[in-house]
Structure formats: C-alpha cells, structure tokens
C-alpha positions as CSV (number, residue, x, y, z in Angstrom):
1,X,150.0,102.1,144.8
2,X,148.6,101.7,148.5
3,X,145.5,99.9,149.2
4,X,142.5,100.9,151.5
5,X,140.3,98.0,152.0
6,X,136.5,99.5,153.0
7,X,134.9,96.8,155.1
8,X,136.7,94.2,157.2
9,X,134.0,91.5,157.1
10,X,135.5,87.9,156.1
11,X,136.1,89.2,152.4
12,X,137.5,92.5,153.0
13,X,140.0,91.4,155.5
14,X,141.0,88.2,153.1
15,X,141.7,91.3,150.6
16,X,143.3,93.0,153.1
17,X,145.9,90.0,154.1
18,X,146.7,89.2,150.3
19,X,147.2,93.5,149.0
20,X,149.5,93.5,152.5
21,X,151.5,89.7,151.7
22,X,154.6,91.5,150.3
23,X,154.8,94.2,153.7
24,X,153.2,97.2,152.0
25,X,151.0,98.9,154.2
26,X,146.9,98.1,153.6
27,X,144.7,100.4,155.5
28,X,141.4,98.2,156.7
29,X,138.5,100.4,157.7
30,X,136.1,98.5,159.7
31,X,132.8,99.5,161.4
32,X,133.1,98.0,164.4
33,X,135.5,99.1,166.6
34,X,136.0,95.5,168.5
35,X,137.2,94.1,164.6
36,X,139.8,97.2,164.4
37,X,141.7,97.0,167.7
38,X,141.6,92.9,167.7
39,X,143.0,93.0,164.1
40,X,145.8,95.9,165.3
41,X,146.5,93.9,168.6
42,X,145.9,90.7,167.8
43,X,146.6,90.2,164.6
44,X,143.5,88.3,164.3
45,X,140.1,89.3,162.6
46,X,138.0,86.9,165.0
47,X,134.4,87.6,164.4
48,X,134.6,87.1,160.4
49,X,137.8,85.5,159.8
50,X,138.8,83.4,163.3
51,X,142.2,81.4,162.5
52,X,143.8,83.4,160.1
53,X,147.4,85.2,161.6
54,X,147.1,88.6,159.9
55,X,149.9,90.4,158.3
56,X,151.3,93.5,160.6
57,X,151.3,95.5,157.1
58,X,147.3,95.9,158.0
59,X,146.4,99.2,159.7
60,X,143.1,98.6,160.9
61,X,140.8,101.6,161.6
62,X,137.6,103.2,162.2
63,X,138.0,106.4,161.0
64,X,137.1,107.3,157.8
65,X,139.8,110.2,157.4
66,X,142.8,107.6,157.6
67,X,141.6,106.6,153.9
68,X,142.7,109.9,152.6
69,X,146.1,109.0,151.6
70,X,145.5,106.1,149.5
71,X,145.6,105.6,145.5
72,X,142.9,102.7,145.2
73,X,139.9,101.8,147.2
74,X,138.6,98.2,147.7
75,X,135.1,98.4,148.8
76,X,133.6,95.2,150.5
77,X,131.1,96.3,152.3
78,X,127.2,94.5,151.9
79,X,125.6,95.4,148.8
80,X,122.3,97.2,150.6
81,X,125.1,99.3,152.6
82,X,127.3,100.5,149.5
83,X,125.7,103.7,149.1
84,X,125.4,104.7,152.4
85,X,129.1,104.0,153.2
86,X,130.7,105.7,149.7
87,X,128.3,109.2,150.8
88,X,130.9,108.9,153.9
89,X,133.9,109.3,151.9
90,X,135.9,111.9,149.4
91,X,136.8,109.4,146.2
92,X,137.9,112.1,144.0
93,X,139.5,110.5,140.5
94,X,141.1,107.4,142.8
95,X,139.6,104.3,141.6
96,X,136.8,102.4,143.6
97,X,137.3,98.1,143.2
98,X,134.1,97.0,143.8
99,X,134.0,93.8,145.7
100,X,130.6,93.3,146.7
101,X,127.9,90.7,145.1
102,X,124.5,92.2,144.4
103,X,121.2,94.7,143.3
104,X,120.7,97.7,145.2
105,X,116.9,97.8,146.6
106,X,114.5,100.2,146.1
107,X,116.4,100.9,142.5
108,X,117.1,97.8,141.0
109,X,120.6,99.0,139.8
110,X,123.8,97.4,140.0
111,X,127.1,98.2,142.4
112,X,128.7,100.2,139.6
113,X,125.9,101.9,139.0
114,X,125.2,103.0,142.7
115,X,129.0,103.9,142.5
116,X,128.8,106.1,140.1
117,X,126.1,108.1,141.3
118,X,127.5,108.6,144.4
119,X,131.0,109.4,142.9
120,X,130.9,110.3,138.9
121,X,134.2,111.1,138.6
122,X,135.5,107.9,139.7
123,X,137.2,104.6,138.0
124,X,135.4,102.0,138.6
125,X,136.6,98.3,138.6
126,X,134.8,95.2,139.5
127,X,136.2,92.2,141.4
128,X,134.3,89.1,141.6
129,X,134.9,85.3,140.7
130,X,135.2,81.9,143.0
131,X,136.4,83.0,146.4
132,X,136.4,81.9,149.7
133,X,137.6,84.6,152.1
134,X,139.0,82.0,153.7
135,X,140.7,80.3,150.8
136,X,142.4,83.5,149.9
137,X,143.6,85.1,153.2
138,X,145.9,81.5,153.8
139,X,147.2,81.9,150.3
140,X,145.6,78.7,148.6
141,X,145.5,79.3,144.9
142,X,142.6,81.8,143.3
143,X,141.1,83.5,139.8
144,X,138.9,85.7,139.8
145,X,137.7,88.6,137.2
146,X,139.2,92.2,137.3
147,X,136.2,94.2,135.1
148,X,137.0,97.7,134.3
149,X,136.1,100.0,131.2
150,X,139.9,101.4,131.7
151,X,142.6,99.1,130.6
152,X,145.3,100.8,132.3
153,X,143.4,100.9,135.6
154,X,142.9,97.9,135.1
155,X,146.0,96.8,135.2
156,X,147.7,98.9,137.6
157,X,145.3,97.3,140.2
158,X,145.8,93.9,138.7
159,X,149.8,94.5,139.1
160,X,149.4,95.9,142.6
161,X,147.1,93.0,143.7
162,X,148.4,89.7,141.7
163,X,149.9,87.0,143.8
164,X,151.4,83.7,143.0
165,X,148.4,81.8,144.3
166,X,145.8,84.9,143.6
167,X,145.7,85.6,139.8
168,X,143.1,88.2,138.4
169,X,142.1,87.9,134.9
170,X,141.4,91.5,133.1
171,X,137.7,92.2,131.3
172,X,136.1,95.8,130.1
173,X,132.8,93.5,130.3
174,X,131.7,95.2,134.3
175,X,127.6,94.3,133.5
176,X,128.8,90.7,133.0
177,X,130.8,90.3,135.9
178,X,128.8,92.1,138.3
179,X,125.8,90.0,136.8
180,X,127.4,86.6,137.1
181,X,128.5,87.6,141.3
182,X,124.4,88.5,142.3
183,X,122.4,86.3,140.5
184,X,124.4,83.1,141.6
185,X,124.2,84.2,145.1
186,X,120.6,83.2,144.4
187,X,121.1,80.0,143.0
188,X,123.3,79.0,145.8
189,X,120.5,79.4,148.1
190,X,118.4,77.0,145.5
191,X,121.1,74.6,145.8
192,X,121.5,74.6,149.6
193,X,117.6,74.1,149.6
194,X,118.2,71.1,147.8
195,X,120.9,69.8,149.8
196,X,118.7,70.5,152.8
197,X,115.9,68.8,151.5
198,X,117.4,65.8,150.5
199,X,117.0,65.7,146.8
200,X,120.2,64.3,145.6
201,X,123.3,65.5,143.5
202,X,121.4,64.7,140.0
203,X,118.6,67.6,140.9
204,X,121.9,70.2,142.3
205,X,123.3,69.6,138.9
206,X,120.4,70.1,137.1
207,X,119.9,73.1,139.0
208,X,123.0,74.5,138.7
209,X,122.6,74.0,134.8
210,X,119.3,75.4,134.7
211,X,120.1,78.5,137.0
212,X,123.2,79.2,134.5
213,X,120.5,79.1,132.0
214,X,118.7,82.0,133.7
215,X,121.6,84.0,134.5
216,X,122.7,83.9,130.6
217,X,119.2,85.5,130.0
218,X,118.9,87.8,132.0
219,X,123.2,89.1,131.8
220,X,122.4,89.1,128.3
221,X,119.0,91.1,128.5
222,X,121.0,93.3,130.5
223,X,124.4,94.0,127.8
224,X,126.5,91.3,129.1
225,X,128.8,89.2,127.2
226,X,128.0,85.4,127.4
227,X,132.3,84.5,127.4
228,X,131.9,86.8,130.6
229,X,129.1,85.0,131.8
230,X,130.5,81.5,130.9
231,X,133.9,82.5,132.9
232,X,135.0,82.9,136.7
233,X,132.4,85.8,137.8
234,X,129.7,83.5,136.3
235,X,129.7,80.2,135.7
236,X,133.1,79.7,138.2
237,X,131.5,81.8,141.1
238,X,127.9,79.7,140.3
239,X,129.9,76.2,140.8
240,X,131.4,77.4,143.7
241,X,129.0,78.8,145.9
242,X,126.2,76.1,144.9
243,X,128.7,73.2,146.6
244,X,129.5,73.8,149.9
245,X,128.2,75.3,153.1
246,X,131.6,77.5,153.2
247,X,129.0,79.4,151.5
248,X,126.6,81.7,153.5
249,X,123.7,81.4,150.8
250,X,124.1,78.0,150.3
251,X,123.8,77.3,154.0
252,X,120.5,79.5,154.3
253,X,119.0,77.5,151.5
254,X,120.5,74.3,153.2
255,X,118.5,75.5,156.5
256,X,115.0,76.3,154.2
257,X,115.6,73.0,152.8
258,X,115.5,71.5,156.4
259,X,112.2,72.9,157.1
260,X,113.8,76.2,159.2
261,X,112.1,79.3,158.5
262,X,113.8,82.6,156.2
263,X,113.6,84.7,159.3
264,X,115.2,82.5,161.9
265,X,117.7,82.0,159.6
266,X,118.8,85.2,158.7
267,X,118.4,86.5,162.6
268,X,121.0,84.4,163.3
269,X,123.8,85.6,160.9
270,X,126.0,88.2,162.0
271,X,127.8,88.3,158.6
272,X,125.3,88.8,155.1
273,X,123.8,86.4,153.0
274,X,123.6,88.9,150.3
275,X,121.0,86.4,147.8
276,X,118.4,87.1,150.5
277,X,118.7,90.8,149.6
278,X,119.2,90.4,146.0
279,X,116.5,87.4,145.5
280,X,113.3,90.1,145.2
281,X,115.1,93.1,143.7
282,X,116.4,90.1,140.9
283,X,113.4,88.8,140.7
284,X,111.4,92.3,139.9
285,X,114.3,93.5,137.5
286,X,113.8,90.4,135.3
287,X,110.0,90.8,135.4
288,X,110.4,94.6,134.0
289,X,113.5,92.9,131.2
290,X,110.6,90.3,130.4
291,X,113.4,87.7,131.4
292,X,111.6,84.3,132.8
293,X,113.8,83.4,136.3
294,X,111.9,80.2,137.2
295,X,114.5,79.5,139.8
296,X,114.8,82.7,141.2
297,X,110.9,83.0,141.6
298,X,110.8,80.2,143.1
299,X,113.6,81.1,145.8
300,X,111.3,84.7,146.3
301,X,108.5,82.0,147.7
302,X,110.6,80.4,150.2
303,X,112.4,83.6,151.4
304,X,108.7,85.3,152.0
305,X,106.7,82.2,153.0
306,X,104.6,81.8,150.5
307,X,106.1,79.1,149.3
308,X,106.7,75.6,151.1
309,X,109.5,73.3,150.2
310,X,107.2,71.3,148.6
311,X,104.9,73.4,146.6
312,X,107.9,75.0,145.3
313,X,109.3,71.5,144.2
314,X,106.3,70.4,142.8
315,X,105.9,73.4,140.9
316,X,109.0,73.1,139.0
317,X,108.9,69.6,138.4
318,X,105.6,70.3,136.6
319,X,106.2,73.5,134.3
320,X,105.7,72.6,130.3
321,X,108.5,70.2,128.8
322,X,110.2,72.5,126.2
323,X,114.0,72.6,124.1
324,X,116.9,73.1,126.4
C-alpha cells in the first residue's frame, strides 16, 4: 500500500517520516512550496518540524496530481481547511485517514462527516490519540486510535502504518474518537490558562477531571462509546495535551492565563491551534444537544473577550455544589 500524506505541517510530516521508516516511498503534499523543496533538498521540514533528519523515502510536492497513484490518503491538514482541500482532489474508493482534530464552522459537523460529503464513496478512517509530532517523527514510543466502520480497512492501514514504537489500536467507534481529539483541544487551552495564571496543579487536575466529565456528555449525546472516550483518543489525548507547552492549545491558554490577549496570540502562530476554532462551534453544538460544557463556555469568554481571567475563575468557583 503506498501512502500520500496531505499536509506537511508538524503532524503530517511526523506521519510522513514513520509510513516512509522501512524505505517505501510516502508522497508529502505540502502547500507551501518553501516546505516541499527544503524537505526534497534538505531533508529537513524546518518551519513545522526543525531538527528532525527526514527519511529520503519522502517525495515532497505541491502538486496535487502526484497523489494519483496512491492506495491510502492521510489527510492532516487544519480542521477549518479539510473541505476546501479534499474539493481539490479525486478520492475515488481509496480510503481517506483522517488525522485532523476538530468541528467544522458554519456546520457544526465532524471531520468524517465533512469527508463524506465531499467524497461519499470513500472509506473513511480516523486517527487520533496522544501524539507529539515530534515524539513520533524521532521514533519514541506511541498509541494512538485507528477508528474505522471497515475492519479490513482498518487493518490494512494499521499493518501498513504500525511501527515498533508507533502501535495503533483498531475501533469501529469513529464519533468517539473524533469526539475525544476536538473537545480536548479545548480543555488544553483551559489548562494552559491555568498554568498561566498561576493556579496550581490541584485546580489542572480538577480541571482535567471535570473537562473529561464534559467530554463524556457531550461524546455520549452525540453516539459515542464511553470505553472509546475513556481510551487514547479521549482521556490519553486529554492528559497529554493539558501538560505541557509542546502543545499549541495549551500554550495559548498558558499566554491568556498571563494576561495576553486571544488575538495577539493567535497572530503570532504560523502553525493552528485548532481549540480556538473548535471552542465556539463546540460550544453551540452542545447548546443545540442540551449538553451543559461549563468549561468550554467558559474558554468561549476568554477567546472573544468577554471574559477576564478572573471573572471566568470566579464564575466557576461559584456555580451550585452538586454529585460528581
């Protein structure tokens, strides 16, 4: 099976380097032409992933044609950008690995569903769990979730992409594991506000609690299975991404949290803090599913300004005592 990998950000060139660590050829399509030529000439993605000696296996590109001839499509592009970018490209039957985190705005649906209106009559697989790109391209040891309806597409991608130190595990549960990757996006940025702000690890691990809470809800609400939920794409991703500034949400919550302003913050990122995208459309999904997202509201209020650090504190700290 050979691999195209759509996107060469951080992610989607770590993908890249681990489908191309046994010296079959990946096909990286990148937007920028600057990314392509310094991965073909270099060997080095600089802008997203600086350090990393890439595999000569990876045949960087910007033309959308060179992805003709593969059997399976990784796409790791931004959430908001998916459609845009799959409207580009003739899928056919091939399947489509879905590797980005997030809710489409202006619809409110999810990556497989935007997939499959674009592209009905393709597979479509979900990959998500605790990853640092990172992590992954220099081989250190990985799990994360292969979701797909299809247990045979399943595991031919799982076969073709399974590496001593990167291990998928195989679930028909796609709701859950696309669930679990956008709504703790969010909650990392509550975390890194918390971090920022100076309120200490017993409030970041009641947080993290309390936001795995609100993602049960709502995944549930939604058709997802709580094991799925409770497992890498959820509760593994959430831990993850809510400890460490290696992540791009956490740090823009860790900048709120220092009294920086939303829109400084994200004017300075070249690479896509996708829970600042995902945070209102979240938000006005689990209003319409009657699903009660304290912690996610309260992350809307900082991202627009109508919120300060404070009033947003204080306002949790005094909603009604209730049952866990």
């Amino acid at each position: 099976m050979r691999i195209g990998v759509i996107g060469a950000g951080a992610w989607g060139t770590a993908l890249a380097q681990c489908a191309a660590a046994d010296g079959d050829e990946v096909t990286l399509w990148a937007h920028e032409a600057d990314v392509a030529e310094a991965v073909n000439a270099r060997r080095e993605n600089k802008i997203y992933l600086p350090g990393v000696p890439l595999s000569r296996s990876i045949i960087a590109t910007t033309e959308v044609s060179a992805l003709a001839d593969v059997n399976a499509l990784l796409v790791v592009v931004p959430a908001q950008h998916l459609r845009g970018v799959l409207s580009r490209i003739h899928v056919g039957d091939r399947p489509l690995v879905l590797c980005a985190k997030g809710i489409e705005a202006g619809t409110g649906l999810l990556m497989s569903q935007v997939a499959a209106a674009v592209h009905p009559g393709a597979p479509i697989a979900v990959l998500s769990g605790p990853t640092f790109a990172h992590e992954v391209a220099r081989g250190l040891p990985t799990a994360v979730t292969l979701a797909c309806e299809s247990t045979p597409v399943a595991r031919a991608i799982a076969a073709r992409i399974a590496r001593p130190a990167f291990r998928p595990y195989l679930s028909d549960d796609v709701i859950g594991a696309e669930i679990g990757g956008a709504v703790k996006n969010v909650l990392a940025i509550a975390c890194g506000v918390v971090d920022g702000a100076g309120l200490g690890q017993n409030a970041r691990a009641a947080l993290i609690a309390r936001g795995f809470a609100e993602m049960s809800r709502f995944g549930t609400a939604l058709g997802a299975r709580g094991e799925t939920l409770a497992g890498l794409s959820g509760l593994g991703d959430l831990v993850l991404t809510c400890s460490s500034t290696a992540s791009r949400n956490f740090s823009l919550g860790k900048g709120l949290g220092e009294g920086r302003s939303a829109q400084s913050l994200l004017s300075d990122r070249r690479s896509v803090a996708e829970g600042a995208f995902t945070a209102p459309v979240l938000r006005d999904v689990a209003r319409r599913a009657r699903v009660e997202m304290p912690v996610v509201e309260a992350v809307c209020g900082l991202l627009d300004g109508s919120r300060s650090i404070d009033e947003t504190i204080a306002g949790l700290l005094s909603r009604p005592l209730r049952s866990e």
